[in-house]
C-alpha positions in Angstrom: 0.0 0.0 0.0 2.6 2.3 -1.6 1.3 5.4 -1.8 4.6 7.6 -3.1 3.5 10.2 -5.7 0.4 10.4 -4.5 -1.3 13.8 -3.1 -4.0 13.7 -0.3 -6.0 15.7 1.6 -7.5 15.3 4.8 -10.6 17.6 6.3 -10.4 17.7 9.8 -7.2 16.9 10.6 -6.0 18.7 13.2 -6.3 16.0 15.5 -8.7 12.8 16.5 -9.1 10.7 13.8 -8.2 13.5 11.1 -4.8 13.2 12.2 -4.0 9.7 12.7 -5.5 9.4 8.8 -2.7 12.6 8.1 0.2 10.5 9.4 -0.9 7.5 8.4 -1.3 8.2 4.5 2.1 10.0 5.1 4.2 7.3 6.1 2.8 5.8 3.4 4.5 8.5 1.1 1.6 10.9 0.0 1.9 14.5 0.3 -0.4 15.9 2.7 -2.9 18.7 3.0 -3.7 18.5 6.8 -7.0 20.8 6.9 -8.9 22.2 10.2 -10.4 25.2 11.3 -7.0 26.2 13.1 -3.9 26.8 11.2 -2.1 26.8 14.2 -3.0 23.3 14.9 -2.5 22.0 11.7 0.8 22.9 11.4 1.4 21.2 14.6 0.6 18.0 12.8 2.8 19.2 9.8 5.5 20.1 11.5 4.9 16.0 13.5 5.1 14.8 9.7 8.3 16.2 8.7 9.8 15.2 11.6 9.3 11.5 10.3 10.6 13.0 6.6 7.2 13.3 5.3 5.8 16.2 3.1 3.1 18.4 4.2 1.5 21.7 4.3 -1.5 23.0 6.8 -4.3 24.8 5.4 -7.3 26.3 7.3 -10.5 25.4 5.8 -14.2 25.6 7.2 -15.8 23.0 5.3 -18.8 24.5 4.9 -17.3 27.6 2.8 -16.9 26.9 -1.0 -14.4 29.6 -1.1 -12.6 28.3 1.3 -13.2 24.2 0.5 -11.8 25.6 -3.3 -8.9 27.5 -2.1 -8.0 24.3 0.0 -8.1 22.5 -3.2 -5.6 24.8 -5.0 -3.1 25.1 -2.6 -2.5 21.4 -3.2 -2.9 21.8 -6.9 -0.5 24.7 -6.9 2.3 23.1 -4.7 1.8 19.4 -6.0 0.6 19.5 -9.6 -2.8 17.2 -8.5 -5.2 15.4 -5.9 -5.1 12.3 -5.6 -7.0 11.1 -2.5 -9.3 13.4 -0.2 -10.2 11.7 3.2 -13.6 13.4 4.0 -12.8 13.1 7.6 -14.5 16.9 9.2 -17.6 16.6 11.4 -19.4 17.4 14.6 -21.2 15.7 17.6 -23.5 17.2 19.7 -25.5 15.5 22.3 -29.8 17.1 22.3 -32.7 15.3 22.7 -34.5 15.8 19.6 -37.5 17.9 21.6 -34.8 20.2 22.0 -33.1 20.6 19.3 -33.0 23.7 17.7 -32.9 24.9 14.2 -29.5 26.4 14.2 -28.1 23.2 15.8 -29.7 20.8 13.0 -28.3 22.8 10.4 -24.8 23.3 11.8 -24.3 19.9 12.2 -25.6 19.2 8.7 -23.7 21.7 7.2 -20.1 20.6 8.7 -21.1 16.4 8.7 -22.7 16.3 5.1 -22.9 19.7 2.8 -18.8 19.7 3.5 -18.4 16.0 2.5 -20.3 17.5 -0.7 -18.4 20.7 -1.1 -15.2 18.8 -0.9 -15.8 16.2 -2.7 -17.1 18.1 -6.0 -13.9 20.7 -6.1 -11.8 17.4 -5.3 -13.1 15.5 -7.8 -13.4 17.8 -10.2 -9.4 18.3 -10.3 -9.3 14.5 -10.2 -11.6 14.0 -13.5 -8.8 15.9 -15.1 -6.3 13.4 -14.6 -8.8 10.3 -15.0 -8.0 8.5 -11.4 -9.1 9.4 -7.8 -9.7 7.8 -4.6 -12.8 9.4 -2.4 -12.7 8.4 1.3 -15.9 9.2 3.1 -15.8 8.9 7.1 -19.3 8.1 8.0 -20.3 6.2 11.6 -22.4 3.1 12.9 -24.8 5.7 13.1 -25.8 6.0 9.9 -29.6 4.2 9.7 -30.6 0.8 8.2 -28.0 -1.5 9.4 -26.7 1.0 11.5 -27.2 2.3 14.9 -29.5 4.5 16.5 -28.3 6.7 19.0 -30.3 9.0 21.6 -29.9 12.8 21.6 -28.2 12.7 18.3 -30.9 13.0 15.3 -28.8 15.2 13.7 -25.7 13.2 14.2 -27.7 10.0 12.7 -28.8 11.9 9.5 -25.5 13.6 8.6 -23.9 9.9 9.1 -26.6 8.4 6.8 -26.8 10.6 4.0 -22.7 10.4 3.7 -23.8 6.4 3.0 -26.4 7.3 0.7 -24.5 10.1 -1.3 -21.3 7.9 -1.2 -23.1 5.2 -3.7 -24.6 8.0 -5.8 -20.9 9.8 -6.2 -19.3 6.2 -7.0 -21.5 5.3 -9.9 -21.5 9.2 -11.6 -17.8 8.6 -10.9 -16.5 6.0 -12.0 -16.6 6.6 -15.3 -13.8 9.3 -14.6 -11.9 6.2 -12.9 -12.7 8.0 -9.4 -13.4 5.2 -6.7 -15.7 6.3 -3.8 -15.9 4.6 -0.9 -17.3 5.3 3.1 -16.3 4.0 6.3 -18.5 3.5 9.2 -16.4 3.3 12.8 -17.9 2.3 15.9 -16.7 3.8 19.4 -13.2 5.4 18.3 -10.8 6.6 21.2 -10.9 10.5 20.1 -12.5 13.4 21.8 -15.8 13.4 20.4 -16.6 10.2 22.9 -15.6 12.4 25.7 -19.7 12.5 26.5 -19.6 8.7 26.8 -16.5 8.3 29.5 -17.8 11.4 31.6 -21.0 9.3 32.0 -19.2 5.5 33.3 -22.5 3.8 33.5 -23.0 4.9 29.6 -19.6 3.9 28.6 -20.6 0.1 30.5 -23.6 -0.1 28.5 -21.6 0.9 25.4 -18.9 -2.0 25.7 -21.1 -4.2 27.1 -22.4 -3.9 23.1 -19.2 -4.4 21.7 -18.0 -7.9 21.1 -14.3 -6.9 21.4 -15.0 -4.4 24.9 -12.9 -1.8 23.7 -13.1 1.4 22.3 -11.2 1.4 18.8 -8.2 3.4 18.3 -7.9 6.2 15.4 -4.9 4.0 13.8 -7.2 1.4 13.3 -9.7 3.0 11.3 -6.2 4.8 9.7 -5.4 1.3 9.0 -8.5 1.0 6.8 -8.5 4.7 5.0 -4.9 3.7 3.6 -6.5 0.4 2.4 -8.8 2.6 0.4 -6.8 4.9 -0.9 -4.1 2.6 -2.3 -4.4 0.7 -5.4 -5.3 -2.8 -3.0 -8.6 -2.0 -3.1 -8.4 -1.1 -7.0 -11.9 -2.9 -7.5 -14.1 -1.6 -4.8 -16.1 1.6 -5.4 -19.5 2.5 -3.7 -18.6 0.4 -0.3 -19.5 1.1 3.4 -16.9 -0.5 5.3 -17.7 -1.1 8.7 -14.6 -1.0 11.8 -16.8 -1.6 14.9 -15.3 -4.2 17.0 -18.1 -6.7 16.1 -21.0 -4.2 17.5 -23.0 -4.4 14.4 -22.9 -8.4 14.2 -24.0 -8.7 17.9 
């Protein structure tokens, strides 16, 4: 899973999951965009990269700003020639019960979680039609409906996380065509800040395991694990996938 000459960008990167996916796809030998709201903390993340003799370069973004989603895009362009990969990784978790959710918070979430998946994806992919080869990685959740979970207080949540799935398979077939693969990934429980709700509460976190075949949270290099899989040319034949990394909580 080679991925030298390649160019990637990761949304939300400045640390959790974004990052480990950052490092990750840069020890594999892609150039990285590492993209957040902070440029201070990207470059923290840059700065971890060349450390290990990896190229990088931090650029703040808010997803949910075409201006700023395209100007992401062509720094990368402009220092590396192409995209190759973009890891869809930004979102937002907010605990309300649905009684009390409020406008403002529906669309905020659904704004970062899903319309900047969108926004991304189209000014990546439309660099990555020029070239005739792309890989798409969208970072979804267990909570994304169906065969998913439901979770409490998190409507919004469950909807951002279910429409990546859904737009995911549409992107893949209008796609491929352009040799662009698409592909989501659904983690369960994940050791990053956003389940900092879940250990404040011990009795939840219990419950949680107590779901989880494996009783443990996953780690972000696990699910970094999987988003180089998908971005390398190993998984050359699979476009439109939702690959699940839950620790067996779906199964049970």
């Amino acid at each position: 899973m080679d991925l030298k000459g390649k160019v990637a960008i990761v949304t939300g990167a400045r640390r959790g999951m974004g990052k480990s996916h950052a490092l990750k796809l840069a020890d594999a030998g892609a150039k990285v965009v590492v993209s957040d709201i902070s440029q201070e903390e990207c470059q923290l993340v840059v700065d971890e990269i060349k450390k290990n003799r990896g190229e990088a370069i931090a650029v703040k973004c808010d997803v949910t700003k075409k201006g700023e989603v395209e100007n992401m895009v062509k720094k990368a362009v402009d220092k590396w020639g192409k995209v190759d990969i973009l890891v869809n990784n930004a979102g937002i978790c907010q605990f309300k019960p649905f009684l009390e959710l409020t406008e403002e918070e529906w669309d905020r979430t659904l704004n970062i979680n899903l319309k900047g998946y969108f926004l991304c994806a189209q000014a990546a992919a439309k660099e990555m039609a020029k070239q005739k080869s792309g890989v798409i990685v969208n970072i979804a959740s267990v909570a994304m409906g169906q065969v998913g979970i439901g979770f409490l207080n998190l409507a919004h949540y469950c909807a951002s996380k279910g429409g990546i799935v859904a737009m995911t398979e549409a992107m893949a077939l209008e796609l491929a065509p352009y040799n662009i693969r698409v592909n989501a990934i659904s983690p369960g429980v994940i050791e990053t800040p956003m389940i900092d709700p879940f250990k404040a509460d011990p009795k939840a976190m219990e419950a949680t395991l107590a779901q989880i075949p494996l009783r443990r949270v996953g780690k972000p290099e696990e699910v970094s694990n999987l988003v180089l899989f998908l971005a390398s040319d190993a998984s050359s034949y699979m476009t439109g996938s939702t690959v699940v990394i839950d620790g067996g909580w779906l199964a049970g």
